[in-house]
N, C-alpha and C positions, 0 to 999 in steps of 0.2 A: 428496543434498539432500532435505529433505522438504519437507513444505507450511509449515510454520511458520516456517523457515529463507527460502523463497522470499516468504514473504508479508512480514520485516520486510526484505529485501533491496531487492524489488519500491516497497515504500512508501518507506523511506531514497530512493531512486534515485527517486522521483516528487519528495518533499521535493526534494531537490538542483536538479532541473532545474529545477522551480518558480521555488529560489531566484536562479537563473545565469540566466533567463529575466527574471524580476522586474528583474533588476539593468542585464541588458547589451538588451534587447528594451524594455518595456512593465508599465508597474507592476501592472497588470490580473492579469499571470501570477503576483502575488502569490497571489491568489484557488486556484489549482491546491495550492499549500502547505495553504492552509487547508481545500481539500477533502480534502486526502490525512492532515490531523491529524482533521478531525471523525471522519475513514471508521474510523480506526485509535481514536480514543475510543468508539464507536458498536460498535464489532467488540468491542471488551473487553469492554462490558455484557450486549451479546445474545449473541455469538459467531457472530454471520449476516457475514461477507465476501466479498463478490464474486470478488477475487482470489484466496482460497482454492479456490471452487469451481471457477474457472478452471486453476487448477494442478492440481486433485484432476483432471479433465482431461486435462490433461495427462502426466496416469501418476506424480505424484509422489506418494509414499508420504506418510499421515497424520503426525501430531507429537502432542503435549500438548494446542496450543490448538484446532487445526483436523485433523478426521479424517474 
């Protein structure tokens, strides 16, 4: 898996929990969805991720968007 593969896995999988939290917990945990959509708009423009660099870290090989 490389870094671009883990960065939209990593986001889907924050999406989702957000949403199951949102539903079955506290509408607040909406808010976690909308941070995980700004981060992923914000990433597309500049190409600065956190999560990227977090995995480059972690020994995962570069991709297209993140290297």
């Amino acid at each position: 898996m490389n870094i671009d593969k883990a960065v939209v896995a990593f986001a889907g999988s924050v999406v989702l929990l957000g949403l199951a939290l949102g539903t079955y917990i506290n509408a607040y945990w909406y808010l976690l969805t909308a941070f995980a959509g700004l981060n992923m708009v914000q990433a597309s423009f500049t190409g600065f991720c956190p999560a990227a660099m977090v995995f480059k870290r972690l020994g995962l090989r570069g991709g297209c968007a993140f290297s």
